[in-house]
One Martini backbone bead per residue (centre of mass of N, CA, C, O) as a GRO file, in nm:
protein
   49
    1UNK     BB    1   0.099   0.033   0.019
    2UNK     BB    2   0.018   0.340  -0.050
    3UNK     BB    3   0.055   0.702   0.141
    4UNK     BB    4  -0.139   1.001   0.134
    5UNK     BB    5  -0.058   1.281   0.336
    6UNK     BB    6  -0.297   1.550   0.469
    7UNK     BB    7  -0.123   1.801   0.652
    8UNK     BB    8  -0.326   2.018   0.860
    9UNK     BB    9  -0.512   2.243   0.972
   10UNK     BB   10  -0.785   2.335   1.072
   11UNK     BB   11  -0.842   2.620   0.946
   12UNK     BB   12  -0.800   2.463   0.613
   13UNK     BB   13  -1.028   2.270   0.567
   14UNK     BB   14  -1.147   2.432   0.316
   15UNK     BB   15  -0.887   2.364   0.139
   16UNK     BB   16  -0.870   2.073   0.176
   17UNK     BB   17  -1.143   1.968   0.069
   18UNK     BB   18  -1.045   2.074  -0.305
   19UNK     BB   19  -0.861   1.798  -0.263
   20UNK     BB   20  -1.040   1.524  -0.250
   21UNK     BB   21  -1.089   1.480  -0.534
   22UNK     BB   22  -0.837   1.442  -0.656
   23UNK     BB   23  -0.784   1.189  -0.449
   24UNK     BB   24  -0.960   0.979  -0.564
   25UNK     BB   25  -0.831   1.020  -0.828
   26UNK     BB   26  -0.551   0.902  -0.785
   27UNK     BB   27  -0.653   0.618  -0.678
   28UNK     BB   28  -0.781   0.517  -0.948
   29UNK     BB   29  -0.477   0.553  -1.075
   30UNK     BB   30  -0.335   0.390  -0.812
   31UNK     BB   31  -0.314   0.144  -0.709
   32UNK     BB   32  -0.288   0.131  -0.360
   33UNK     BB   33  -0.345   0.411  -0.292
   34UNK     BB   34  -0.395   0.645  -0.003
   35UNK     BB   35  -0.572   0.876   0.169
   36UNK     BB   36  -0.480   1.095   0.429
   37UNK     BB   37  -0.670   1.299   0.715
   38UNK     BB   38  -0.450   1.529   0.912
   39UNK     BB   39  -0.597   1.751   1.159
   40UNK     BB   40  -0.462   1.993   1.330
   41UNK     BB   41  -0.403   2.174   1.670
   42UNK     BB   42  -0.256   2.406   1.752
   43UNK     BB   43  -0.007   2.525   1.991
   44UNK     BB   44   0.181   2.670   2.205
   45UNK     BB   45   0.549   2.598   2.258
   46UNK     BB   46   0.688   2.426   2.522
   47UNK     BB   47   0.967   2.370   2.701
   48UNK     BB   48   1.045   2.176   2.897
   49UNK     BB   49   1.176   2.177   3.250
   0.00000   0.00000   0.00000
């Protein structure tokens, strides 16, 4: 299997959105390829003590 990760922000969803379409042509075109979508959530990063 092969796999194409979608990692976007939570922010970015309408944008993540208008590529799923294409997402879909990928797979049809590609056997065994699937892509997945990880929307994230950022938070300010602190550096542990």
């Amino acid at each position: 299997m092969r796999a194409l990760p979608i990692i976007a922000m939570l922010r970015q969803q309408p944008e993540v959105n208008t590529w799923l379409a294409v997402g879909d042509v990928l797979e049809a075109d590609y056997p065994g390829l699937r892509y997945f979508e990880f929307p994230t959530i950022a938070w300010p990063y602190r550096r542990p003590r």
